[in-house]
Structure formats: structure tokens, C-alpha cells
N, C-alpha and C positions, 0 to 999 in steps of 0.2 A: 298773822301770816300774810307775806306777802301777796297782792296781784300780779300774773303774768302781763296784763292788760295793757293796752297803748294809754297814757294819759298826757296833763298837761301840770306844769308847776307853773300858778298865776300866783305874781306879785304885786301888789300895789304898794307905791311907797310918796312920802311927803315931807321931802328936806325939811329940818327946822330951820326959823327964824338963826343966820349967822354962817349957815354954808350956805356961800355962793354956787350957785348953779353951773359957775365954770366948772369948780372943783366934782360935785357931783357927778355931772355926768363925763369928768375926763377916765375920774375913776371906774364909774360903771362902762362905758366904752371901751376903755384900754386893760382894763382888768380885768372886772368879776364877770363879766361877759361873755370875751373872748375866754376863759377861761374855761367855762362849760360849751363852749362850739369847739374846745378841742377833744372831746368825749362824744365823738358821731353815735357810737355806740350807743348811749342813752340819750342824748338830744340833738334832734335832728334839726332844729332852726330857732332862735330866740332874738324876738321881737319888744320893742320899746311904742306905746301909745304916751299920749298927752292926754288930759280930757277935756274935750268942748262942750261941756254939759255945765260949766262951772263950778263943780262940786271937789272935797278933797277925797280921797288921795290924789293928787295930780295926775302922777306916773303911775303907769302898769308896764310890768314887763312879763311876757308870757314866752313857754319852752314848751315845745310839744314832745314827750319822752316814748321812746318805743317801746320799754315795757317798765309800771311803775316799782317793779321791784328791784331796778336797778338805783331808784332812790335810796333805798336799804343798805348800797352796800358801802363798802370802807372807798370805793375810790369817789363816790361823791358825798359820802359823811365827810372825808376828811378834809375835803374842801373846807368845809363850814370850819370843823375842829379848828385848820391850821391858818388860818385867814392871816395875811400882810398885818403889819405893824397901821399901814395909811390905812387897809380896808378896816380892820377894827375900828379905828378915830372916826372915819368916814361915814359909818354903817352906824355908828352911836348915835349921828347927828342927823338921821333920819327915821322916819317911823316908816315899822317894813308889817307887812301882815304877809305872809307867806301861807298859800294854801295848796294842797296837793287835789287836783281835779280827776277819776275816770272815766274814760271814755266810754259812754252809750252808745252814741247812733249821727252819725254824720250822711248828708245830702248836698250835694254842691253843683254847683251849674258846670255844661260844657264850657263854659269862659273861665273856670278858675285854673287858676295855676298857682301850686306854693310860691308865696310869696320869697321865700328863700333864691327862688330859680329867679326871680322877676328884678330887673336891677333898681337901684335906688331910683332914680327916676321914677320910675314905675311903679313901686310899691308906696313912695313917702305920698301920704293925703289918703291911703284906702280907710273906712271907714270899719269900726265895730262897735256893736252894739252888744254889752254885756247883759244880762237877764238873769235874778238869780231869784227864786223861790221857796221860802219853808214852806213845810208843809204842815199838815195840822195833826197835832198829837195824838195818837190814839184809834185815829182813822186807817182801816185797814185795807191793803192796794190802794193806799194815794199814791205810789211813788210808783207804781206801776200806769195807774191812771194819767198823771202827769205827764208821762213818759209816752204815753199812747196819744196822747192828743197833741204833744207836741211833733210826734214823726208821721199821725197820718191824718192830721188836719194844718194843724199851725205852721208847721215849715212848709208843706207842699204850698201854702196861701203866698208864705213869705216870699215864696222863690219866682212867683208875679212880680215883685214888684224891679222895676226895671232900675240894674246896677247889683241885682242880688249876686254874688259869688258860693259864696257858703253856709252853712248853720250847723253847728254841731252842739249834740246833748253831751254834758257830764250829770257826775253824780260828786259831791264831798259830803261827809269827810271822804277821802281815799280807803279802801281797802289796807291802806298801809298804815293807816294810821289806827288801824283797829276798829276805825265806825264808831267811835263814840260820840256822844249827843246826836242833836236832832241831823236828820238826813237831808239834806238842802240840794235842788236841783238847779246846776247853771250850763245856759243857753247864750251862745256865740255865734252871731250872727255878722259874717263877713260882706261888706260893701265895698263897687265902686266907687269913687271920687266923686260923682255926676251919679246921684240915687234918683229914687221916686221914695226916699222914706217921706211920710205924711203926707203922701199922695193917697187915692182910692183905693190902690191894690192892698196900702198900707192901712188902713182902714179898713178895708173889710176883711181883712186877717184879724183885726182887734175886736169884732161884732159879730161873731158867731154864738148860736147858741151853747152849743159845745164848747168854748173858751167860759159862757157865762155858770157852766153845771160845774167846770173842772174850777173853778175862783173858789165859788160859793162853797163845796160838798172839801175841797182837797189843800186848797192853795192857803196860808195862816199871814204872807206876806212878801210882800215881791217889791224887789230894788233893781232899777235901769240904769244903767249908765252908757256914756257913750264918745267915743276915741277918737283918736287921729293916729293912724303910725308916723311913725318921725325916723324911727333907726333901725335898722337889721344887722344884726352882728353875724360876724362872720368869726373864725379861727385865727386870727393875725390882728390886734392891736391897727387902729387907722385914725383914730379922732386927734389932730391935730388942730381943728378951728376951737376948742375949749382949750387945750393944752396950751395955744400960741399966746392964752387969752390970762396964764398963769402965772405968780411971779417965781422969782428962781431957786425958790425955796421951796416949791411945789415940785419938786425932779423927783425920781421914784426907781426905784431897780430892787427887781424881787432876789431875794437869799439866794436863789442857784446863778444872779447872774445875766440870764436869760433875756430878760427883757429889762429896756431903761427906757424911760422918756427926759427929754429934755424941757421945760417949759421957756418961755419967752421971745413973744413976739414972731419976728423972719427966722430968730434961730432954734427954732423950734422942732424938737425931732423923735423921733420910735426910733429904736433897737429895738427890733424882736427875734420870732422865727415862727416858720411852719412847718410843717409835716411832712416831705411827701409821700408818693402813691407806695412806694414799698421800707416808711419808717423814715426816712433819714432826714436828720433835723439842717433846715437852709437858713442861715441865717441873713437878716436884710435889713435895709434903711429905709425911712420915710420923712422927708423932708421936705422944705420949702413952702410953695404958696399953701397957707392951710385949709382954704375951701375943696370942699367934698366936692367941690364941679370942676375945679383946677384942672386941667390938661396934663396929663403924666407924663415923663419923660422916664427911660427904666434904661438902664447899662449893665449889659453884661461883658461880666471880665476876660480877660486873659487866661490860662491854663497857671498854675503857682501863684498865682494874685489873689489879693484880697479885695474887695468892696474898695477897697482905700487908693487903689489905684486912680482912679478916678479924682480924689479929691482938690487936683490945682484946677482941675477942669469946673467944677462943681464950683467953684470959690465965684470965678467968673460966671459960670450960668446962671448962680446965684442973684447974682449984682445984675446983669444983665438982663436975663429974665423971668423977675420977681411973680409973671404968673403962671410958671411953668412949678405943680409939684414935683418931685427926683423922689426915683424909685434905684434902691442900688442891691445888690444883694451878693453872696458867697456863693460860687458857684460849688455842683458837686464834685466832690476831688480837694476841696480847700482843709478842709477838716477830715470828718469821720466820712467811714465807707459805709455802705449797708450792710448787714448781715442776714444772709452770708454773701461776700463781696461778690458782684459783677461788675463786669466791664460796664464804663459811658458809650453811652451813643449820644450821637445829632438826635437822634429822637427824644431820649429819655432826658436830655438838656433843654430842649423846648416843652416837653410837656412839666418841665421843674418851673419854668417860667407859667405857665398857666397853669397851674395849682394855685404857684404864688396870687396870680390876678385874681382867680377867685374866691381867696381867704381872705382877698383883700377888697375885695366887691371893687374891683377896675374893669368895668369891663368893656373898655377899650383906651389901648395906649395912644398917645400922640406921636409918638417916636419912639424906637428902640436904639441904640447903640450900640457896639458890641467892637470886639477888637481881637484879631488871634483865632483862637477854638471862641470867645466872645463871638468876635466876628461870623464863625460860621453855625453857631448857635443862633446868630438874627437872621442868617440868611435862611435857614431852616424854621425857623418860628413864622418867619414873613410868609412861607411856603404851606405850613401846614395850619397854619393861626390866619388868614389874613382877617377873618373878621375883626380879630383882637387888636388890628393894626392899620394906624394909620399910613405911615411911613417909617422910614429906615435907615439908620447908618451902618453899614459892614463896614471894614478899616481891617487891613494888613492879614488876609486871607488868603486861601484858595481853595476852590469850588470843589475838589478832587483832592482827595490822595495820592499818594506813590511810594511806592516799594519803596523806594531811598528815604522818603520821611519817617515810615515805619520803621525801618532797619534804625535811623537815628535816635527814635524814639525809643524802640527797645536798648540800646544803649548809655541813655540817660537815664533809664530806668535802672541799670546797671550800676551806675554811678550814685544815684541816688541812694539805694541799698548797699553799700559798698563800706565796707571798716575805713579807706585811709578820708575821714571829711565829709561825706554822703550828700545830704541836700544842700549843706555849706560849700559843699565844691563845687556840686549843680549849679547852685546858685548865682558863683561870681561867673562859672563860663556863660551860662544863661545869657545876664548882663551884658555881660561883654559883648555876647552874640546878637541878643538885642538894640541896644540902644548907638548910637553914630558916633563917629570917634569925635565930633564936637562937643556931645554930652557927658561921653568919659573925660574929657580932657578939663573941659569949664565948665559941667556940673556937677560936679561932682559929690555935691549932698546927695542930687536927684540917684544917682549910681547907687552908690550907700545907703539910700532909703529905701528904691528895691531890690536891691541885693537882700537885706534882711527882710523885706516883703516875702520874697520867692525862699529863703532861709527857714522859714517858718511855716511852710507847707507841709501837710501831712505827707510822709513819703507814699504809705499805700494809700489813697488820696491821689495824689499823682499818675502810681502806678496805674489805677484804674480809670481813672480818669482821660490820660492819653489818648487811652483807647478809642476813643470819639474820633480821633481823628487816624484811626491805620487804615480803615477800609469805608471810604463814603464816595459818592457822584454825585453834584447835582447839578451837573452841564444840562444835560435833557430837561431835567425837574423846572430849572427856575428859567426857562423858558417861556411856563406856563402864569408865571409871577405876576397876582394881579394889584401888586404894593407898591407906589414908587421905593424907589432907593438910591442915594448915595453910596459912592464907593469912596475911600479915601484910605493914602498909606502916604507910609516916609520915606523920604526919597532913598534914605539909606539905607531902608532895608533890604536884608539879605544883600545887602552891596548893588543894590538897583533889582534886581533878579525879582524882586516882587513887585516891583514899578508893571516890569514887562509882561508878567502873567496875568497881573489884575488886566492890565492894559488890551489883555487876550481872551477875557470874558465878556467883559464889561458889558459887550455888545449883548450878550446875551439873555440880560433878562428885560423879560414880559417883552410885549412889543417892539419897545422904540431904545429899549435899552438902559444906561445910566452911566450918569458921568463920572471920571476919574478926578478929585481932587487929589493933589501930592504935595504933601507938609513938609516945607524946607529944612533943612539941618535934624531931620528927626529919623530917627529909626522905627522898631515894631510896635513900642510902642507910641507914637505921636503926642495923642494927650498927655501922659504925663512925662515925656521929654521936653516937650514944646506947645503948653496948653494955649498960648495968644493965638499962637498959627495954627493949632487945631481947629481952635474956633471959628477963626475966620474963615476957614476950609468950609465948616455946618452951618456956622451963623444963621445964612439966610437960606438952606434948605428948613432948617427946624421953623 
């Protein structure tokens, strides 16, 4: 019978001799990881140690679970059941001891803070000390005795010594496992980076009489070891420095689809997605420089566009600068609606962008870009996010609605749902509407590529989606803007008429305001009608 109880699943595990350590940990990282941080409901953070003790297993990986009888059920059995084709191979060529821990009795300093909340910087180097104890057969209340001397002598000792964060008792086996054999007591004892362990405090925590009755009368054997964190998983796949580090035979995409990586080298990339706050799956990119410290750069799209819009822009940023990672993603409205369907807003489009950041533990961008409803989705994130932001590109916006945009927009909606062509008819006036007659005339791939970009939009997607943009202000709002930002549009859009309105904010945000860059022979959207001259528009803002 199950425990209702809070527990922990600790793993320890030790590649064999012939898997390279790229391949293991791109797999544990981009896979089997994120895969239990998207089940908040049963684990609520999972964490990756190294051991600096020199002993094997190497790796632990530990999962604090809310209640351990969710271990029991079919949505994390059938994880295990239904494992990848790569995770089976993978998982063969490692020795894994899997143990199910429940929680006794936990004591932590006012300094701690789950490591989950705490960004990678801040968490990689915290220190743990594992403690685990049999006890001795036959003796009656050792496991009680253990237990008592551990929460009100031995940890109140521990939590002197200076850098102590936490201590928490378990019990295994798990109540889920039924309790069979001996009952073995383990003690986690969380560090800062800069300890006093094997100091005095630490020392006379180990010298009590009371530790010498509880050895002698209870304890049959006792094993220490001791950690480094290295990684914190999040719900969204991000390990790109093993992945870049993979050959091209190593690419990976699970049976629904969902997620892909790419291995090798610069061109190294995640497809995945996340969740957000009310279900709806966003899907995004992750590419370029593949270090964990890289500087992000994240674009948000247009209204009918895909991630892909961006891509002659991305070719160049690429090449140009190799230590900027790109962050790209599908905005809501591309795909599927929520259920049950509501309207987007400027809000719920920025708070889809910070989900995204912190599934992906970013936790602050270098730039944002954005273009359209893109556009006023950066300018609203920069507004309600600035911590999450450095700086800013908005491009072919405006600040404010109006009745005539709305009225247009409900009528493209019209069109969209309509028997004679529906989003194929939207789609070429769209085009048309958008891009300069230079681009219709001599680019005519770029026409025809999104023509069928915006072709391929969900209609109620669309529908709902619009909506972000019939009723918003943020004249007064971004006044108060503490982000720099670039503004930048195509000269041809809306036939000039958006030249002149940016031209009529511009002044307005934060202080001292921000400049107007205007992209020659380009319309709505710039980047990908004319990506050199875009560039050179941002270049040297970014």
C-alpha cells in the first residue's frame, strides 16, 4: 500500500567503459529529465551531483516527489514501460541503482532557498553530503532512536557549522515498495559552496556522547559520500554544449514528433516545447553558441507566422555572432487553441514568453526582437519583464489600437472561416498587404514562402489570437520603460503610414526615448524581406 507522504527518487548511476559522457548526459538532459519536470504534480525539481569524494557511482541524480504514491501510478510507471528506442541503448550502458527515499523530518536555515528557484549560477558548486545508515537487526526502536538523535541533537550541531543550508531525514526502503529487508536511514545534508565542513562546529557535531550510544547500541553501518551539483533540469530540453559535442548520427526525435535535436558542432539545435499556465503546448528552437553562459537573443513573431520567419535573419546572426545563443519559438494563435478557447492578450503573450524562460532556466535575455503583434508582445514583456531583459527590438508596431484595426481584423477573421479559399485567400492578401511592391515584384520566392507560411496557420489560432491586438494602450505604460529599446520598420509599410506613427511614439518611452531605424525597400515585415538591411538596422544595438 501506497504512502500519501512527500519523498525523494535518488539515483545514482556510472556509464560503462564505451559511452562517451557527451552522449550520456545529452540524453539525461534532453530527455529522461526533462521528461519527469513536465509531471509538476509528482516532482517538483530534479537535480544532477558529480562526486568529489572519488568513489563510484559518479553521478546522482535526485527528484523530490510530493506524494510517493504517485510513484505507483500508470502516468510514471509508464514512463519506465515505454522508454525511447536511444533511452533503452543508453540506459543499458549504464549501471543505475534506483532507490525510492521517505521523508521524515527536515530543518534548513533562513539562507536556504530551493535550489530549483535559484539560477544556474547560483545553484552549480552547492554542496551535499549523503549519509546513509543500517541499522542492527533485531534491536528494538533503533529506527526511532536513530531518528531522534539525528533531529534533536545531530542536525541542530550541523546547522553551526557555517554555509549549512539544509538536512533532511528519509527512511528506505519506501513504504511503496512494501518495506522489505532491512530498514536503512538516509540523511542529506545541503551546503554552501564556501563551508566550514571539517571545521570545529563540524567536529563537534561528530563527538558527542550521544552520537557515541546511538553507533554502538543502533547503527550496523554507515556510508558518506559527498557531491557537487552541476545541473538543474528544468521542463524544456536545453543541453546544447554535449549535443554540439555529438556526431550526426547521434540526432534523436521522439515517436509523437515533439521534440528533435540536432547534433554537431554551430549547427547544433532542440526542437521541443512547453506547457503553458492554462495547457497549451508552444513550441520553440534552441540554437547556436552552445554554452550554458552564452547571451540569449529570443524573437518573437508576427501574427500567421511560424518560428521560420526569422530564418534568413538567423543565417546571418549566425555567421556573424557565433556567441549569441537564438532562442525562437511559435507564438499562441500558430497552432492549437486552449481549451476552452479564449481570447490573446499583450499579457498572456508575455507571460507565454516567461514560462518559456523559466522551463528553460534563462533567466535573463540579452535582447528580445519581436515584429507585428511580435512587436508589441516585446514591447509589453520589456514593460512587465524588465528584469528578464536586457534590451529590445520592437519593429512595425503600434503602441495603441483602434477601432478601424479591430473592424479589419474582424473581417479577416471573416475571411479566414469563409468556404470560397479561407486562410489561402488570407493569406495571399496578407502578403500582398504586407511586404513592398519591390519584394512582390523581384522576390518572389520570399512572397511564395510566406504566403504558404501564413497558409498554414491554424484558423481558430488566428481567430483568437488577433485578439491581442483589438483593445490595448501602452502610450502612458511605456513611458515608465526601464529597458533600452530600438524601434525599427519598413519604409513601406502600410504605404509609409507606419514610418509616421512609430515616428509619433518613439519619443515616448522611458526617459530619453528611442531611435527610429527604417529598412529600405522593406515592408511589415523587414527581416525576412530584406535580412542584410535589417541587420544593419540592429547590428550594433545588439
Amino acid at each position: 500500500m501506497a504512502g500519501n507522504g512527500p519523498g525523494m527518487l535518488y539515483v545514482t548511476m556510472q556509464p560503462r567503459e564505451g559511452l562517451s559522457l557527451d552522449q550520456f548526459h545529452e540524453w539525461y538532459n534532453n530527455e529522461h529529465g526533462p521528461t519527469r519536470l513536465r509531471l509538476p504534480h509528482i516532482f517538483t525539481n530534479g537535480l544532477r551531483y558529480r562526486a568529489t569524494d572519488n568513489q563510484q557511482p559518479h553521478f546522482l541524480a535526485v527528484y523530490d516527489v510530493t506524494s510517493m504514491a504517485h510513484l505507483e501510478t500508470p502516468t510514471y510507471t509508464d514512463l519506465r514501460a515505454n522508454r525511447s528506442p536511444r533511452e533503452a541503448a543508453t540506459i543499458g550502458q549504464v549501471d543505475v541503482d534506483r532507490k525510492f527515499f521517505d521523508l521524515v523530518a527536515t530543518q534548513q536555515s533562513p539562507l536556504f532557498a530551493p535550489v530549483e528557484q535559484l539560477t544556474d549560477t547560483e545553484a552549480e558548486g552547492l554542496v551535499l553530503v549523503s549519509v546513509e545508515v543500517s541499522l542492527k537487526p533485531g534491536v528494538e526502536s533503533a529506527e526511532a532512536a536513530v531518528t531522534k538523535w539525528y533531529t534533536e541533537e545531530h542536525i541542530p550541531m550541523l546547522s553551526k557549522i557555517p554555509g549549512w543550508l539544509r538536512s533532511r531525514v528519509f527512511r528506505t526502503p519506501s513504504v511503496i515498495e512494501g518495506s522489505p529487508g532491512e530498514v536503512r536511514i538516509v540523511t542529506l545534508h545541503e551546503y554552501a559552496k564556501e563551508n566550514g565542513l571539517d571545521g570545529p562546529e563540524h567536529k563537534a557535531a561528530m563527538s558527542t556522547s550521544w552520537r557515541e550510544d546511538v553507533f554502538a547500541n543502533y547503527i550496523a553501518h554507515k556510508g558518506r559520500r559527498t557531491y557537487e551539483l552541476f545541473y538543474v533540469f528544468g521542463p524544456a530540453p536545453r543541453e546544447l554544449h554535449s549535443l554540439s559535442r555529438l556526431p550526426p548520427s547521434a540526432a534523436f526525435t521522439t515517436a509523437d514528433g515533439k521534440i528533435s535535436t540536432t547534433p554537431g558542432g554551430k549547427d547544433a539545435a532542440i526542437e521541443a516545447f512547453i506547457t503553458a499556465a492554462d495547457g497549451l503546448t508552444i513550441p520553440y528552437r534552441l540554437e547556436g553558441n552552445p554554452s550554458p553562459d552564452a547571451p540569449t537573443v529570443a524573437f518573437s513573431n508576427s501574427l500567421l507566422t511560424s518560428m521560420h520567419m526569422w530564418d534568413p535573419l538567423i543565417a546571418i546572426l549566425k555567421a556573424a555572432r557565433p556567441d549569441l545563443r537564438i532562442l525562437r519559438y511559435d507564438t499562441r494563435g500558430r497552432h492549437d487553441v486552449p481549451s476552452p478557447p479564449v481570447p490573446a492578450s499583450l499579457d498572456m503573450l508575455s507571460d507565454d514568453l516567461a514560462t518559456l524562460l523559466r522551463a528553460l532556466r534563462i533567466p535573463k535575455l540579452h535582447a528580445l526582437v519581436g515584429v507585428s503583434m511580435g512587436g508589441a508582445t516585446t514591447l509589453k514583456f520589456a514593460l512587465k519583464y524588465p528584469d528578464l531583459l536586457g534590451r529590445f527590438v520592437a519593429c512595425d508596431f503600434n503602441v495603441a489600437s483602434s477601432d478601424k484595426n479591430t473592424a479589419a481584423w474582424k473581417d479577416r477573421i471573416a475571411v479566414a472561416e469563409g468556404p470560397d479559399g479561407g486562410i489561402r485567400k488570407l493569406a495571399g492578401q496578407t502578403v500582398e498587404r504586407w511586404f513592398h511592391p519591390h519584394t512582390m515584384t523581384e522576390k518572389k520566392d520570399i512572397a511564395s514562402w510566406m504566403t504558404d507560411m501564413v497558409a498554414a496557420n491554424s484558423v481558430q489560432g488566428f481567430k483568437h489570437s488577433c485578439q491581442a491586438l483589438w483593445d490595448y494602450d501602452m502610450r502612458e505604460e511605456m513611458k515608465g520603460a526601464k529597458v533600452p529599446g530600438l524601434l525599427v520598420v519598413g519604409d513601406g509599410d502600410g504605404k509609409g503610414a507606419l514610418v509616421k506613427a512609430m515616428e509619433g511614439f518613439k519619443d515616448l518611452l522611458g526617459p530619453s526615448g528611442a531611435e527610429l531605424k527604417i529598412v529600405p525597400q522593406a515592408g511589415h515585415l523587414p527581416m525576412s524581406e530584406s535580412p542584410s538591411e535589417f541587420w544593419d538596422a540592429i547590428s550594433g544595438f545588439l
